[in-house]
N, C-alpha and C positions, 0 to 999 in steps of 0.2 A: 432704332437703337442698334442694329443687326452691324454697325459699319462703325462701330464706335474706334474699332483694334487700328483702324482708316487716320487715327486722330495724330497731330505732334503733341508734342509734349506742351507747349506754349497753350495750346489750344485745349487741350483735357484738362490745364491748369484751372483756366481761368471756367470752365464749363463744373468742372468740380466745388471749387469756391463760390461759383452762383448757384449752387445747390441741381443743378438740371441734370447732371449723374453724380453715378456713387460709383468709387473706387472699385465696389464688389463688382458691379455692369460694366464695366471697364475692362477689368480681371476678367471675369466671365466671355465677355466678346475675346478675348485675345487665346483664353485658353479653347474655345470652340476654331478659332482660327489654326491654330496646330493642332488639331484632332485631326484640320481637314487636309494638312500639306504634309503628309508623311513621305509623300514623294522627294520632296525639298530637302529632307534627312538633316534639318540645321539644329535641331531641339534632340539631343541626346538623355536626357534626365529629366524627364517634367518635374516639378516640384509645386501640383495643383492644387495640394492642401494646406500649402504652407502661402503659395500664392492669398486663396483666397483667405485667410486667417489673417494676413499682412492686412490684405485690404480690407478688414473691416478693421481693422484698429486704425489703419488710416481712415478712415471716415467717419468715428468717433473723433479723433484727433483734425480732423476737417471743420467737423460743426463746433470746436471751439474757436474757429477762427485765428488759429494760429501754430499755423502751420508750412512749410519751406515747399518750393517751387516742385520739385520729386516726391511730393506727398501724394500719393495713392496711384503714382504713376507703374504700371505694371512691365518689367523691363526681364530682357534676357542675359544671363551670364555665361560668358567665355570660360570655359571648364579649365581653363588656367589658373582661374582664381578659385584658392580654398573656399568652400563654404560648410558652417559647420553641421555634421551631422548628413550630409548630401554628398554623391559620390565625387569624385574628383579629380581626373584620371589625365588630365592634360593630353586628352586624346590617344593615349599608350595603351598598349595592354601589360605592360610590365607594373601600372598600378591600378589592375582591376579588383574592384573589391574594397579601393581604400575612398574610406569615408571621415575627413577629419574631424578632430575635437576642438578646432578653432574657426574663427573666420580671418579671411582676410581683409586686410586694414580696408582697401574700397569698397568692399562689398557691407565692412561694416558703419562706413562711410553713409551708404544708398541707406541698408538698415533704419539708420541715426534718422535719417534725411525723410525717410516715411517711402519709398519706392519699395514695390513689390515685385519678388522673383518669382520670373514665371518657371523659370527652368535652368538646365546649363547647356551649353553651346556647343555643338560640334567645331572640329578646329583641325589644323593639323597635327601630328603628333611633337609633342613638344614644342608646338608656335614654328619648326621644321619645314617649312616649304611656302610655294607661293600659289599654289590651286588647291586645299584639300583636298589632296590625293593620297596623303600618307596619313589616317585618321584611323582605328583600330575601329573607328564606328561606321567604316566605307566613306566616299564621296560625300561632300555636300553638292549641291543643285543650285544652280543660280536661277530666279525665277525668270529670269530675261530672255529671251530666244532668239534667235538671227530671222526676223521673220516668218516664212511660214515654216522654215527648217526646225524641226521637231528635235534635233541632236543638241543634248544634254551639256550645258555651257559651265568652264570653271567660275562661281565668286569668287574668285584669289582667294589668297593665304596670307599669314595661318587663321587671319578671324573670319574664314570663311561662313561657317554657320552664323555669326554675327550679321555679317553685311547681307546674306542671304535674308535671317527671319527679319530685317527690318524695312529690306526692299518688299520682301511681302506682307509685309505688314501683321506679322504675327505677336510682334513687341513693339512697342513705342519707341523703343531704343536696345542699345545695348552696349555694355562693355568689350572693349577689345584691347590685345596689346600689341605692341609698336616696336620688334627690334630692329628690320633694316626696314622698313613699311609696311608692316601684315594690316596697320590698320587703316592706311592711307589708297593701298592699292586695290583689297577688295572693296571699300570704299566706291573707287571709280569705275569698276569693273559691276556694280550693281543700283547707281546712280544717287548714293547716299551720301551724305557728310560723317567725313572721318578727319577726329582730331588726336596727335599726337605731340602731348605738351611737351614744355621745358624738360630733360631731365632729374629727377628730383622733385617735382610739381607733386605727382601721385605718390603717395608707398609703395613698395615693393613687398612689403611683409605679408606676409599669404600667399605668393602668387608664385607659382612654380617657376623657377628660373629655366631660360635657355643662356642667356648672354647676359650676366649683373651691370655689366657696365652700357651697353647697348636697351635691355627692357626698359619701356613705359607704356603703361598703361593710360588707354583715356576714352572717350565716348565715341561711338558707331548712331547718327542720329538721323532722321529724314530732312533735317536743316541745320542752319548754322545757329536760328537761337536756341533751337535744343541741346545742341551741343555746349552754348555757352551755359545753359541752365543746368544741364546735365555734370558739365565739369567743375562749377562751382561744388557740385556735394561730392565730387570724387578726391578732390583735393585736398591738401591741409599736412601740414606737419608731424610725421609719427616716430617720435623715440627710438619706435621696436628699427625703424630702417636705416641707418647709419647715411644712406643717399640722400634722404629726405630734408629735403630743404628747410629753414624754418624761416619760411618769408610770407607775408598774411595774402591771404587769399582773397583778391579783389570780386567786386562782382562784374562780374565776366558779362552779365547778360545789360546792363547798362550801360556798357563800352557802345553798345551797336546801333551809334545813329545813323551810319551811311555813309559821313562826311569824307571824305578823304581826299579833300581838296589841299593840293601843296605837299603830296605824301608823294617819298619817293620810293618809285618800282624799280628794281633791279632786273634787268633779264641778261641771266648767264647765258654768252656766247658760248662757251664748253659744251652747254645742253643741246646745242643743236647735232646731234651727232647723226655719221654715217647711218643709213638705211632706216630712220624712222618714218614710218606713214606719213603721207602730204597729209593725210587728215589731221594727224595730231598734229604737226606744224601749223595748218590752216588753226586748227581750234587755237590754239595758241597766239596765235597773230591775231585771231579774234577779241583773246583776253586780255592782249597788250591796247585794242580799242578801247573794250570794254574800260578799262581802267584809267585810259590817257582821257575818256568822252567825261569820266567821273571827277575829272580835273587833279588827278595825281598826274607825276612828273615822272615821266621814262627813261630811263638811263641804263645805257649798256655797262656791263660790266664784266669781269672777270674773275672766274674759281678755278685756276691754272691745274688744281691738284684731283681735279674730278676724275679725271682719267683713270688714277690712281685707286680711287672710291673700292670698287668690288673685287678687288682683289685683297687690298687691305682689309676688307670686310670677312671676306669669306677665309683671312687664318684668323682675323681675331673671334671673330664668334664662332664657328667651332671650338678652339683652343679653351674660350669659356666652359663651352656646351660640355667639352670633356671632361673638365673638371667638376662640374654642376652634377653633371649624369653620373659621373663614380658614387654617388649615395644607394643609388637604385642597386642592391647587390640581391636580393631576395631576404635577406634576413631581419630586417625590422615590418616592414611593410608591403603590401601590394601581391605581385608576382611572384611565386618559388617554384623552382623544374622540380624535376621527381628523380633521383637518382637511383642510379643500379647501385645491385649490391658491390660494396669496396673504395664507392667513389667518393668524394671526402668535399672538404669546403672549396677548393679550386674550383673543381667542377661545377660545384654550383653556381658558383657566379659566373662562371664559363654557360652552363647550358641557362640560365636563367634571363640572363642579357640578351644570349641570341635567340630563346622565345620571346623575351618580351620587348624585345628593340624592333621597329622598323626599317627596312631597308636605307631611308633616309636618313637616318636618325644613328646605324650603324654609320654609312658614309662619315656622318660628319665627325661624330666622334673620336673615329682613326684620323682620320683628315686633323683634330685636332691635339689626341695625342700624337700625333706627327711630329706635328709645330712646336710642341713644346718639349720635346723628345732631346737629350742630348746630342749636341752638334748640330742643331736644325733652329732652337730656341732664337739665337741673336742673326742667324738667317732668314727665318721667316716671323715669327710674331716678334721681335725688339721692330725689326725694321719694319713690319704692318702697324706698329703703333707709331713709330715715328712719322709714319706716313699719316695717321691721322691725326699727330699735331698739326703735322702741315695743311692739312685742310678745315681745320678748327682754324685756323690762322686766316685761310682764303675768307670766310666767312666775317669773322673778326673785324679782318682790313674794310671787307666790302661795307660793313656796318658802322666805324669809326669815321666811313666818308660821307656818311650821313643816308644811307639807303634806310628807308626804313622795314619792307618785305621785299622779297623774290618772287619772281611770277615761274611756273617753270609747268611741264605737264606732270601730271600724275604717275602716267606710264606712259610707257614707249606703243601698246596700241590696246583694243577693245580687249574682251573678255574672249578667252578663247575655248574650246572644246574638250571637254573630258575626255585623258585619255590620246590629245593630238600631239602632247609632248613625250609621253613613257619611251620612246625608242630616242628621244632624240638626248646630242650628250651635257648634262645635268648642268654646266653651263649657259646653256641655252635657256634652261629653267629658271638660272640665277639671275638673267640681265632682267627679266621683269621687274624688279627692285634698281635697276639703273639713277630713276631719279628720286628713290629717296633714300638710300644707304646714309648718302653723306647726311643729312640731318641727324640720322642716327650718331654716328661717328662724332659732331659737332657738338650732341647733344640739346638742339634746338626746336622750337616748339615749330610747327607745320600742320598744315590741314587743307584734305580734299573737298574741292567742289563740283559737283557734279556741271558739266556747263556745257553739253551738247550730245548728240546722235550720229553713230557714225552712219555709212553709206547702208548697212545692213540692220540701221535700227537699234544697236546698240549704246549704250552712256558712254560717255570718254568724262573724265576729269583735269581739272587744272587742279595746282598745289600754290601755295602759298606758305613759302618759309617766312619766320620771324625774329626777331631779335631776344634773346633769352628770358623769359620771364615776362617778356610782353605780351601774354595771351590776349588780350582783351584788346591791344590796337589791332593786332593779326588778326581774330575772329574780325573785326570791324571794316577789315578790308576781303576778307572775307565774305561777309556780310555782303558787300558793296558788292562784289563780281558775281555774289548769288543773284541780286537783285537786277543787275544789268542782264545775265545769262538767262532769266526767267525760265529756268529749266523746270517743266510741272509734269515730265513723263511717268509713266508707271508700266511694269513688268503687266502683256495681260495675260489675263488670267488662266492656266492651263493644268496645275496642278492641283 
């Protein structure tokens, strides 16, 4: 029973319903699991007592026989998402200390659904980067290593701690959110499936903003039916979010017969860009196999306006991020400096920001009241959004011609080392998100598959974009390139 926390979700399900564990031994294996990777630093918040209280109301609600796919499933939370009465810090230290008196819509979703929190998630500061390097709670650890090299690997950003405790297996799953790819890149960079829906699919209400128009939230899982299981109870329509969709929530995890015969793949020519590893090109020329042998249809195509993608990215989401962050001032909540005698409310919000903001997290903010800055606004963010009509458009065309997904990589290469980026200049940081910004921008659903080992032993991923609101054909071609890639690697065991 030692190996239970080992389990998917699919798998605990149906072991749960035949009565052969209980949600509490489940709970239990997973919270003994993070007692023992404190090295890994992905679990900032245990919440052990509230875990195991979940799971035994799931397991009363078990033995009536009627009960949803996430019942007694014991899962980790991305500290971006409110939960009530638990701390909630989006990674900052400007809200230390704040513990809300609400939940947020997904988490009260999982709640609803019978899934049990084990804890909250380390992450970047404000969902701000693409290594967890900017977290007020240090580093997360990727449990994966290059080999016999013992040097300390990033799980991408910002659901770092995410993709981390699920590669080790510390949680069944987990929540993550998705502004230019935080949930699709450490995904592949720690050989998990990470989906990032529709816009509007999730609520947004509870979830700390970086970017309104770019955030969504979705599941961090060890496969693609978990994630289909897992997104069915994350979903669904909420009032409180003015983005939220009101379109019914199919069952995701039925879509996945494999079939995807006659289906047609897109592979953007644009994404072949300058200086990407022959590895990622080979894995990819793999997955365009993979998918032609599965008797779908290959067709090149073209998103003219990709080029465009991260640059347009990086004024519109700051320019959000600046406006979202003006709440954080010290006076309602979180954070407050100490002031000398004489110095008045300026100050505070002056010395308060710059204790409690990170250096990333400053960058972007200027970087965004930059942009929206008098004389700079129809310079730089009018004309970043115009550019991302134009690439919502590239997508559009390509899908009006009948393509049904995009094949592309996940990232431009493996998981890299703590700390191998700090000197270098913060664009450099940024192109890690290269290929999936534009989903962001597009607002369309997409998801990582883990689907090979680079030359050093590391996962690489393939992505799979979708057509909007199509979760369930995507997951199923998804589905299919899991199935072909037979990828059954696992992080060992060092921490």
């Amino acid at each position: 029973m030692g190996d239970l926390n080992k389990l998917t979700i699919g798998a605990a399900r149906d072991k749960l319903r035949a009565r052969d564990i209980t949600s509490v031994e489940l709970t239990q294996a997973c919270l003994g699991a993070i007692e023992g990777a404190s090295a890994l630093n992905a679990f900032v918040h245990n919440t052990s007592e509230i875990a195991l209280e979940r799971a035994g109301a799931a397991d009363q609600r078990l033995a009536k026989d009627d009960a949803p796919g996430m019942c007694g499933i014991p899962i980790g939370i991305k500290d971006l998402f409110c939960t009530k009465g638990v701390a909630s810090q989006a990674g900052s230290a400007i809200l230390n200390g704040f513990k809300p008196e609400y939940e947020s819509t997904v988490t009260q979703n999982l709640i609803d659904a019978g899934s049990v929190m084990l804890g909250k998630l380390n992450m970047d500061e404000f969902a701000m980067g693409s290594s967890n390097e900017t977290s007020t709670y240090g580093n997360v650890v990727n449990p994966w290593r290059r080999g016999d090299d013992t040097a300390d690997l990033t799980p991408g950003g910002s659901s770092g701690g995410s993709a981390s405790a699920v590669a080790a297996d510390l949680c069944l799953a987990a929540t993550g959110t998705d502004t230019g790819g935080s949930i699709r890149q450490p995904a592949a960079f720690t050989g998990i499936t990470g989906i990032k829906p529709t816009y509007g699919r999730c609520s947004r209400w509870g979830v700390v903003a970086f970017a309104s128009s770019l955030d969504q939230a979705g599941p961090m899982t060890k496969d693609v039916r978990d994630g289909a299981i897992m997104l069915g109870a994350m979903c669904g329509h909420d009032p409180k979010d003015s983005t939220s969709a009101d379109i019914a929530v199919p069952d995701f995890e039925a879509a996945l017969t494999g079939d995807i015969k006659g289906k047609k793949i897109g592979i953007p020519k644009e994404y072949h860009m300058e200086g990407i590893p022959g590895e990622i090109e080979d894995l990819w020329a793999d997955g365009v196999a993979m998918m032609k042998d599965a008797g779908a249809q290959i067709v090149d195509i073209s998103l003219p306006h990709t080029k465009y993608a991260l640059p347009a990215y990086y004024v519109i989401a700051p320019a959000e991020a600046s406006s979202n962050l003006a709440r954080y001032d010290g006076v309602r909540y979180g954070h407050r400096a100490k002031l000398a005698a004489g110095e008045g409310i300026t100050e505070m919000y002056e010395k308060t920001r710059a204790e409690g903001f990170g250096h990333e997290v400053q960058r972007r903010v200027m970087i965004g009241t930059y942009v929206l800055s008098a004389g700079f606004y129809d310079a730089y963010y009018n004309r970043a959004r115009r550019v991302r009509a134009l690439i919502k458009k590239d997508f559009e065309d390509v899908f009006a011609a009948g393509v049904d997904a995009i094949l592309t990589p996940a990232t431009p290469s493996a998981a890299f080392g703590l700390g191998e980026m700090n000197d270098a200049d913060p664009v450099q940081m940024y192109l890690n998100d290269v290929f999936t910004v534009t989903v962001n921008l597009a607002g369309l659903p997409a998801v990582s598959v883990p689907a090979g080992l680079d030359k050093q032993g590391l996962p690489l991923g393939l992505q799979l974009i979708g057509r909007p609101w199509e979760e369930g054909d995507l997951l199923n071609a998804a589905y299919r390139l899991e199935q072909a890639a037979g990828f059954v690697s696992k992080p060992a065991k060092w921490w």
